[in-house]
C-alpha positions as CSV (number, residue, x, y, z in Angstrom):
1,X,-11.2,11.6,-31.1
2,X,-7.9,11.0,-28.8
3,X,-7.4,8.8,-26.7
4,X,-5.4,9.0,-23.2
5,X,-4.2,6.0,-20.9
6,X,-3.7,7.1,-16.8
7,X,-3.9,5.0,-13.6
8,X,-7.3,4.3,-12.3
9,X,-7.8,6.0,-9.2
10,X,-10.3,5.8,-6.5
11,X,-13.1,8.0,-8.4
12,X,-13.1,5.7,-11.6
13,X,-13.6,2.5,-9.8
14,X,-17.5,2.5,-10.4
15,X,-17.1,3.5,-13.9
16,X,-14.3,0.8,-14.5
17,X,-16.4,-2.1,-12.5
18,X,-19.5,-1.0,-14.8
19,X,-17.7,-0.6,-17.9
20,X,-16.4,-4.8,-16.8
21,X,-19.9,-6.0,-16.9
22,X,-20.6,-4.1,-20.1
23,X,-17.5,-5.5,-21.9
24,X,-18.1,-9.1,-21.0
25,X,-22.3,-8.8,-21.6
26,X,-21.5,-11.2,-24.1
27,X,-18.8,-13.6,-23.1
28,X,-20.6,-17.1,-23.3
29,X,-18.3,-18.0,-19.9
30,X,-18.8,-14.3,-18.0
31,X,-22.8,-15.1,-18.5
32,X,-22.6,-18.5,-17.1
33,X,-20.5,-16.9,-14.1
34,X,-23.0,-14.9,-13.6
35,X,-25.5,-17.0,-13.9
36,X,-27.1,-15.9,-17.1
37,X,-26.8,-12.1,-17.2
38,X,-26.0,-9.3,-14.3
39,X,-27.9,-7.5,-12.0
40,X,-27.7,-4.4,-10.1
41,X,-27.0,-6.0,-6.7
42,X,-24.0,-8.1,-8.5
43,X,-22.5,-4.2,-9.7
44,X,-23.0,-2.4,-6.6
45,X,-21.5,-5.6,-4.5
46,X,-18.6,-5.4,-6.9
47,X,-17.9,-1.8,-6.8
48,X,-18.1,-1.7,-2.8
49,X,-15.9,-4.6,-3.3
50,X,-13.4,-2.6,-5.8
51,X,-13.2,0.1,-2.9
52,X,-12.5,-2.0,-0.1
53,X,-9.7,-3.3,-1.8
54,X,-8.4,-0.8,-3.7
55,X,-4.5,-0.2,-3.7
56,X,-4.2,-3.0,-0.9
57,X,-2.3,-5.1,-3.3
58,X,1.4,-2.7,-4.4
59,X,1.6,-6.0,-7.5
60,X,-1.2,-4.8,-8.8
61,X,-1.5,-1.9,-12.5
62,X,-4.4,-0.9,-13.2
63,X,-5.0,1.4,-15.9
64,X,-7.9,3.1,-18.4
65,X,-8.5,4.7,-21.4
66,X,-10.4,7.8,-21.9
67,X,-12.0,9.7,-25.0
68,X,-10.0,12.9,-24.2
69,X,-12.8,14.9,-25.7
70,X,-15.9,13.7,-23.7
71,X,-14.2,12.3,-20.6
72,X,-15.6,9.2,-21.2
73,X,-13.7,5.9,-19.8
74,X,-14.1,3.9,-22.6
75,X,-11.5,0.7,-21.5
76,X,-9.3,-1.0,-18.5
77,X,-7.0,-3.1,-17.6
78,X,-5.8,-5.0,-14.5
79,X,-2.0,-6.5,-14.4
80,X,-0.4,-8.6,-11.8
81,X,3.2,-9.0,-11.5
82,X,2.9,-12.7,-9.7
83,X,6.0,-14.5,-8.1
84,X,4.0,-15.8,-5.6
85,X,4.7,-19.9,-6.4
86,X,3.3,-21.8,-3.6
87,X,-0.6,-19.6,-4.4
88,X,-0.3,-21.4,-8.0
89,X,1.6,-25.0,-7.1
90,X,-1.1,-25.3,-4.2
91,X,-4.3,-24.4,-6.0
92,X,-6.0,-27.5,-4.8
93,X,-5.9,-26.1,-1.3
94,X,-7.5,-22.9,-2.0
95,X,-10.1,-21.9,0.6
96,X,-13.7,-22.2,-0.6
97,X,-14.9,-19.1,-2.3
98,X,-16.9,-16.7,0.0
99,X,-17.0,-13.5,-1.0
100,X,-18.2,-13.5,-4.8
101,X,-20.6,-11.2,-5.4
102,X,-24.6,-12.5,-5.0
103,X,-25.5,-15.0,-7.7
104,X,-22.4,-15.9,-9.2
105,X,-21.9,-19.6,-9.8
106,X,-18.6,-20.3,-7.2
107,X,-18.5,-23.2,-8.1
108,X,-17.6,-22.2,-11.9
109,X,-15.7,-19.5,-10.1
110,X,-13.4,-22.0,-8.7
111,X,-12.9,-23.8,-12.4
112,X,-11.7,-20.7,-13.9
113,X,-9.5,-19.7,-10.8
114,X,-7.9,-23.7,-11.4
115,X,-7.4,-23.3,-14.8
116,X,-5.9,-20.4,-14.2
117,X,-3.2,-21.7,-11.9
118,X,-2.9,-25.0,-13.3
119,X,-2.1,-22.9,-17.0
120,X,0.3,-20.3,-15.2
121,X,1.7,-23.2,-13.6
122,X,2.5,-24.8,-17.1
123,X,3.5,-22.5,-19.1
124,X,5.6,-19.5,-17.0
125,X,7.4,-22.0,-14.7
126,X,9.6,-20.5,-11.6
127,X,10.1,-17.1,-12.8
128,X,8.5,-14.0,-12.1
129,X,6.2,-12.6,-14.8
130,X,3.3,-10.2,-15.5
131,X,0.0,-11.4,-15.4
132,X,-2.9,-9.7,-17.5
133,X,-5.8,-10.4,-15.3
134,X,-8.0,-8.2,-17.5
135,X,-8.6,-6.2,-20.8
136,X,-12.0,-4.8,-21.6
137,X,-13.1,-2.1,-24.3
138,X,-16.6,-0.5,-24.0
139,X,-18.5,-2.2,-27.0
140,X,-19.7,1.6,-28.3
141,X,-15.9,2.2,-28.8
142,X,-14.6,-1.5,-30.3
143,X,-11.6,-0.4,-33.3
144,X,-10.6,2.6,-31.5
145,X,-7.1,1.5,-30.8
146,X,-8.0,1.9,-26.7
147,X,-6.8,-1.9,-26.7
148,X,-3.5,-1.0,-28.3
149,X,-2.5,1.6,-25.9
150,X,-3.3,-0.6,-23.3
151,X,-0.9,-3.3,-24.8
152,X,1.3,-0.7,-25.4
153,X,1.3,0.3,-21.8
154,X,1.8,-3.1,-20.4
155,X,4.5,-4.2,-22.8
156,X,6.5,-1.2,-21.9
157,X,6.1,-1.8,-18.3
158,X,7.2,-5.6,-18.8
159,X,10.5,-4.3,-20.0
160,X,11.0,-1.6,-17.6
161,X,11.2,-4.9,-15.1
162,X,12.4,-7.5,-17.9
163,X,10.0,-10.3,-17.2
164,X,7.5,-12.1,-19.5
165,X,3.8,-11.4,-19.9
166,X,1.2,-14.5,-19.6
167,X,-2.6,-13.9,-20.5
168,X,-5.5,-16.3,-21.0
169,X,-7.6,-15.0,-23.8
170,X,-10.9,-15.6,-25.4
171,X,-10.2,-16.4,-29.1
172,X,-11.6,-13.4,-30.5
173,X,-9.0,-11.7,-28.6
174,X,-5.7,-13.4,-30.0
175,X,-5.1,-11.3,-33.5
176,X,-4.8,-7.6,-30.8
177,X,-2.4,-10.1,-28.9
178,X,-0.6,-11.5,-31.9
179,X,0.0,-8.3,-33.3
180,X,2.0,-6.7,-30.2
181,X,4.3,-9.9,-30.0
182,X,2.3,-12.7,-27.9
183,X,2.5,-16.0,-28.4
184,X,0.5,-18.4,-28.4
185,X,1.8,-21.5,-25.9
186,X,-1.7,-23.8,-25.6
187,X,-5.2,-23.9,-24.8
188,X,-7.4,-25.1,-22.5
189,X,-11.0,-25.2,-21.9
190,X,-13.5,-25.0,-19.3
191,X,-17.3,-27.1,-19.4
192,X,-20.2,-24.5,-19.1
193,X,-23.5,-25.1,-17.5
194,X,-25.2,-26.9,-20.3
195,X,-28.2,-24.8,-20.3
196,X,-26.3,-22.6,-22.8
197,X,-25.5,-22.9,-25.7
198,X,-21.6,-22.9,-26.0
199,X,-21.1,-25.7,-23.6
200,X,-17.7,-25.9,-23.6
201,X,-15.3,-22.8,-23.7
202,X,-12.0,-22.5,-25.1
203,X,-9.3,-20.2,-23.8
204,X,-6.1,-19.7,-25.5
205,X,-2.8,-19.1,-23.5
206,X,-0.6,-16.5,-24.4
207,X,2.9,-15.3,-23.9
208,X,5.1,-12.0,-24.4
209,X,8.8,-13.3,-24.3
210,X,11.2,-12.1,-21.4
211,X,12.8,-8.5,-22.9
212,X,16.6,-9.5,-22.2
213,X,17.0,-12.9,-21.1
214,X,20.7,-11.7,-20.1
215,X,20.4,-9.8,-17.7
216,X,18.1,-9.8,-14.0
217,X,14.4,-8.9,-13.6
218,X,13.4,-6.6,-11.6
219,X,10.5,-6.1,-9.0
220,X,8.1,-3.7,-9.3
221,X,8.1,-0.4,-6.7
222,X,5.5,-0.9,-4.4
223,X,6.0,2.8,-3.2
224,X,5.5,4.3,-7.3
225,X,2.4,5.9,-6.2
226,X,3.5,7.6,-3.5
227,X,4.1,11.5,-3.1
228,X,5.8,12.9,0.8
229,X,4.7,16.2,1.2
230,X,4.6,18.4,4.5
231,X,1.0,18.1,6.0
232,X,-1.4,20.8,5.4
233,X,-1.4,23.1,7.9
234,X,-4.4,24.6,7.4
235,X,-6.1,21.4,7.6
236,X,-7.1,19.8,11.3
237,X,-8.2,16.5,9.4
238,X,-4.4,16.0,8.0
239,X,-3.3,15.8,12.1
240,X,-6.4,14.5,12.9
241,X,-5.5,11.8,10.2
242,X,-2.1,11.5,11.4
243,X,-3.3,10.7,15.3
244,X,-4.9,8.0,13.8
245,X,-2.3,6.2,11.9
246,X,0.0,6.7,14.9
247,X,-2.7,4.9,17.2
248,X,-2.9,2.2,14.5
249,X,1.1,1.7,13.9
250,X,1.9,1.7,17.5
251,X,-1.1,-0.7,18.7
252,X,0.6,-3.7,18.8
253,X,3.9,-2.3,20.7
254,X,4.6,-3.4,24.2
255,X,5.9,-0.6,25.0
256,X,2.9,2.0,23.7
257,X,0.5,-0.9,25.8
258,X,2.1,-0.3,28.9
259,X,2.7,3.4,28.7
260,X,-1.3,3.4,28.0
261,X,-2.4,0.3,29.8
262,X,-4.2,-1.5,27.2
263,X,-4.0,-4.8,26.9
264,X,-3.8,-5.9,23.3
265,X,-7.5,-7.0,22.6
266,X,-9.4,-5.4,25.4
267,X,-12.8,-3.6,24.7
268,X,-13.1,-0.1,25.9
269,X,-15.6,1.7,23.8
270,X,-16.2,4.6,26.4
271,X,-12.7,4.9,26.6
272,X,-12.0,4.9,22.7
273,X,-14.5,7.7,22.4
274,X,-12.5,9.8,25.0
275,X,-9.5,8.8,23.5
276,X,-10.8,10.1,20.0
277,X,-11.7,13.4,21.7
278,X,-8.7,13.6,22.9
279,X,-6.9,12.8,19.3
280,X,-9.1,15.9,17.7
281,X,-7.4,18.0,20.7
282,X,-3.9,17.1,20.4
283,X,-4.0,17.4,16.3
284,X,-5.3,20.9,16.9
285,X,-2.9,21.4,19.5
286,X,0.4,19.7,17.1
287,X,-1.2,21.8,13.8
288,X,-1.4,25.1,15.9
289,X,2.2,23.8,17.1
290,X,3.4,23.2,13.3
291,X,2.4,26.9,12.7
292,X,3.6,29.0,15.5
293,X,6.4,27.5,16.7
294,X,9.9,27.1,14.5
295,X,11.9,24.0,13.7
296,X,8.7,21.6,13.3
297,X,7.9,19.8,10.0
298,X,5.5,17.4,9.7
299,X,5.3,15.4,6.5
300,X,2.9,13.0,5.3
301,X,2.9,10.0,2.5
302,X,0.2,10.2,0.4
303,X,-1.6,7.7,-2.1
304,X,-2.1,9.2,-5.3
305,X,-4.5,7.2,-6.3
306,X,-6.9,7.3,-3.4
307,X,-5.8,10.6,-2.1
308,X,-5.2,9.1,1.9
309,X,-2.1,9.7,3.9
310,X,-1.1,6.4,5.0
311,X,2.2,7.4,6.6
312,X,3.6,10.2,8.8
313,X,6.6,11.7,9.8
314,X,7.6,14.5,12.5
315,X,10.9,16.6,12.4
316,X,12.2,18.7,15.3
317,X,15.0,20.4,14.8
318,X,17.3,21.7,17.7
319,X,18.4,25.2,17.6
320,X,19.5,27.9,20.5
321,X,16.7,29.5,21.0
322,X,14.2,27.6,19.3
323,X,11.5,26.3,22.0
324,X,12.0,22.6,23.2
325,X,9.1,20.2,23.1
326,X,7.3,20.0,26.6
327,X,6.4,16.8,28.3
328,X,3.3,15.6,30.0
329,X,0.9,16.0,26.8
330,X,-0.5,12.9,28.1
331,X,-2.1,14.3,30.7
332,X,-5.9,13.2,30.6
333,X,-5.3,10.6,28.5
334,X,-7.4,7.5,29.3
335,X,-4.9,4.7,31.5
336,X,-1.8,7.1,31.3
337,X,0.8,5.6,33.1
338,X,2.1,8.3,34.4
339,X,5.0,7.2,36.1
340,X,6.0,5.4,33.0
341,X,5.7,8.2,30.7
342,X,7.9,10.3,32.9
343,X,10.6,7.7,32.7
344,X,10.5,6.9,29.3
345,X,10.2,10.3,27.5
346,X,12.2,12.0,30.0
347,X,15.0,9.5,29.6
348,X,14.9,10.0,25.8
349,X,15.6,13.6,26.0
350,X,18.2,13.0,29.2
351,X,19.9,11.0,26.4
352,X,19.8,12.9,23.6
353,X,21.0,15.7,25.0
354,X,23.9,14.3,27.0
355,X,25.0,12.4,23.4
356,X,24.4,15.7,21.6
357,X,25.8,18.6,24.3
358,X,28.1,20.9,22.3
359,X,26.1,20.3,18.8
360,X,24.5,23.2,18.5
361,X,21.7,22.1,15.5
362,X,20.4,19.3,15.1
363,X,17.4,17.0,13.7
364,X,15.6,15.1,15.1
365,X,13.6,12.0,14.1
366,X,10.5,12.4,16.3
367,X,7.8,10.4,15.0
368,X,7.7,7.1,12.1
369,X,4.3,6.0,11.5
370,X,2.9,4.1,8.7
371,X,-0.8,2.4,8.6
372,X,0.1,-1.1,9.1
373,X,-1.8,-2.2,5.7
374,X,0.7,-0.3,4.0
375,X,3.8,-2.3,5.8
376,X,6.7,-3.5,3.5
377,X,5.7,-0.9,0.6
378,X,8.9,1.1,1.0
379,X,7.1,4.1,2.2
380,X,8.7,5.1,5.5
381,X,11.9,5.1,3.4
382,X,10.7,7.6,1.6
383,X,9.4,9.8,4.6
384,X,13.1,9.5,5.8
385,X,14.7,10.3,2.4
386,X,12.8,13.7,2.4
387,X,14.0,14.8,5.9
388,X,17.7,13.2,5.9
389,X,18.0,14.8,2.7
390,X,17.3,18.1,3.7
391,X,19.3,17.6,6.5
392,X,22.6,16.4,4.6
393,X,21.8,19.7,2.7
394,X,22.1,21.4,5.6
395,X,25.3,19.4,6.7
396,X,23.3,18.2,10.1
397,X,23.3,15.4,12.4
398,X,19.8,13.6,12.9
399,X,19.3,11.7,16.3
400,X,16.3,8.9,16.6
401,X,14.8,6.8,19.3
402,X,14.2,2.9,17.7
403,X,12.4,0.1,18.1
404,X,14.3,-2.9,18.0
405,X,12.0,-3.5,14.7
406,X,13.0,-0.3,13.5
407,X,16.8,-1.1,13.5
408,X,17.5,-2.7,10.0
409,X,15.5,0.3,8.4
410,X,17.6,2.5,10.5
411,X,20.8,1.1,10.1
412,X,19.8,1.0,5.8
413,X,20.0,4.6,6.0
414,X,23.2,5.5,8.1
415,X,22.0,5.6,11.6
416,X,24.5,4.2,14.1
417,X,23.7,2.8,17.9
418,X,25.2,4.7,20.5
419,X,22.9,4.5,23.7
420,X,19.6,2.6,24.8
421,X,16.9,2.8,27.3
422,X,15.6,-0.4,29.0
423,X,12.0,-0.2,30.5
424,X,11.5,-3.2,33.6
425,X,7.9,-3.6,32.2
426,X,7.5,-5.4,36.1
427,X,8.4,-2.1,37.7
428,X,5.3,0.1,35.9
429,X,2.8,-3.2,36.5
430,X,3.7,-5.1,33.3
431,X,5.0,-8.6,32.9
432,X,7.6,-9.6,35.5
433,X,11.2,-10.2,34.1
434,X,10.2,-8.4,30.7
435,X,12.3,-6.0,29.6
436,X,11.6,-3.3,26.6
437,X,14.6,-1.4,24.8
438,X,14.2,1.6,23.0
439,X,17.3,1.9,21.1
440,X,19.2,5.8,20.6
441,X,20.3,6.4,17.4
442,X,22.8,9.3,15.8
443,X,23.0,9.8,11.4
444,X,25.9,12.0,10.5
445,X,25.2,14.0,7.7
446,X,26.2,12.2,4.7
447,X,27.6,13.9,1.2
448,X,26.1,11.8,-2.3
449,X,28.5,9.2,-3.4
């Protein structure tokens, strides 16, 4: 029967954390992690685990096999691409282990996690590489060529970033390693409890060569897995979704505290349930608005393999005749300061349209928002890449209002200064002397080098 390799998504993660214990049932080191075999509680810790952290880390591959006939996911594999030194030169001052699932041996845990480190340390150096963190076949499909594909996979990924592969294996394991070009570099062992049997367990360390020593690695995309799309529009949750990353990326911006009047940290659970009411009603409002009215596009990142948007993006464009956003949709909101918003939003558009009188269309940039968990993963670039392109297409300006934060991403992608409005936080009751830029920013359209 035929075989098929895909990412794991969100869905397979019980099957893949069950299929982990299965593999390993009997791994003499595996048992004595686990203290002599696993239980139910130890799986269902390790699953909730597996979807708590699940696409957190953009370093991490992982990947399984399925029986293409049945359905049936029948191997995995977890890879690392690791050029994170100080982790492995410091290993010694690793945190005690807290969050191991309920009758695993941490101390043993800790061992193996040394090893590790001390072995990676040793035998990959300075250099970037890929780390094979796992590799496990159900035992009802052993000699199917499920951990060929796998190797397959991985190799071919090494060389689309030309770095070297490490892996600690089990020496059952070396001959699959050996015969897709690992090496083996050393050994090292690890002392089991001595109420086993094997008391002593030896792990062999491995290496797949660097592709192309001549020329530079490369790291790995930590935006692969993500698609922009316009939100669906017959869908509340999507805005309803998108209200919350916006509360999320904006919470810690001094500005969006004093235009709300919440201080950073304060408890207000009555309020946070009127603020959520009012969330549900403005996404209703903004998807009825992304309907009915013309020149709005609102686009959302989402991550294939867990199937959230974790990034938004709103588009205006400025036609004659096509209606002009209305201010004071803040009215109601809990601590509006009124006076403040007035100011603020009303001085953007003073600005805008005194920088863009005589263009008669125009983008604009309205909203940027990604979850901050998702930071540094490339993906507001992409949200901008879908609407700039579009609007060199269309041979169109595109105006935006920055954070000073924002600039360098701004700047990257052929936005220019040209005005800025400076908020006297003392003036609307914030700190006295404080003073908040927003910064106004024009793009002219732009024809592919």
């Amino acid at each position: 029967m035929p075989l098929e390799i895909s990412p794991v998504h969100r869905k397979d993660l019980e099957s893949c954390t069950r299929l982990r214990y299965t593999g390993f049932r009997k791994d003499a080191m595996v048992q004595a992690l686990y203290g002599g075999g696993e239980t139910e509680e130890m799986i269902s810790y390790s699953i909730n685990e597996a979807r708590k952290k699940f696409g957190e880390d953009p370093n991490e591959r992982s990947v399984k096999v399925k029986d293409s006939e049945t359905g049936e996911i029948i191997a995995y594999s977890l890879w690392k691409y690791n050029n994170d030194r100080t982790a492995l030169e410091n290993w010694d001052q690793m945190p005690e282990i807290t969050d191991s699932p309920p009758g695993w041996d941490k101390e043993l845990m800790l061992k193996i996690e040394h090893e590790q480190a001390v072995s990676m340390n040793k035998y990959m150096g300075q250099k970037a590489f890929l780390y094979v963190v796992s590799v496990v076949t159900h035992p009802d499909h052993l000699r199917r060529g499920a951990g060929s594909l796998i190797m397959k996979w991985g190799i071919s990924y090494a060389r689309s970033l030309n770095v070297p592969v490490f892996l600690m294996a089990s020496p059952h394991g070396v001959p699959l390693y050996i015969k897709h070009g690992f090496q083996i570099v050393g050994e090292t062992a690890i002392d089991l409890p001595t109420a086993l049997i094997a008391r002593r367990q030896v792990i062999v360390c491995m290496k797949y060569p660097i592709p192309d020593p001549g020329i530079p690695s490369k790291v790995p995309d930590p935006s692969w897995n993500i698609e922009v799309s316009l939100l669906d529009y017959s869908s509340v949750e999507d805005f309803i979704r998108t209200a919350e990353i916006m509360t999320a990326a904006f919470e810690d911006d001094r500005i969006s505290a004093l235009l709300f009047n919440k201080p950073k940290g304060q408890d207000d659970t009555e309020g946070m349930e009127r603020e959520r009411s009012r969330q549900v009603e403005r996404a209703e409002k903004s998807r009825d608005s992304a309907v009915n009215t013309k020149g709005r596009k609102f686009t959302k990142a989402v991550d294939t393999l867990t199937g959230e948007i974790i990034a938004v993006g709103k588009w205006v464009l400025f036609d004659e005749g096509v209606e002009k956003e209305q201010l004071g949709w803040w009215n109601g909101s809990p601590g509006a300061n009124v006076e403040l918003l007035e100011f603020f939003f009303g001085s953007m558009a003073e600005k805008r349209e005194s920088h863009m009188q005589g263009v008669k269309k125009y983008w604009y940039m309205s909203v940027l928002a990604t979850e901050p968990k998702h930071h540094r993963r490339g993906i507001a670039s992409k949200l901008l890449k879908w609407g700039l392109d579009q609007a060199d297409a269309e041979g169109l300006p595109v105006w935006i209002d920055a954070t000073p934060k924002g600039l360098p991403l701004y700047i990257r992608h052929g936005w220019k200064e040209v005005d800025h409005i400076d908020i006297h936080a003392g003036k609307y009751g914030g700190e006295e002397g404080a003073v908040y830029r927003t910064v106004c920013m024009l793009r002219e359209p732009q024809t592919p080098k």
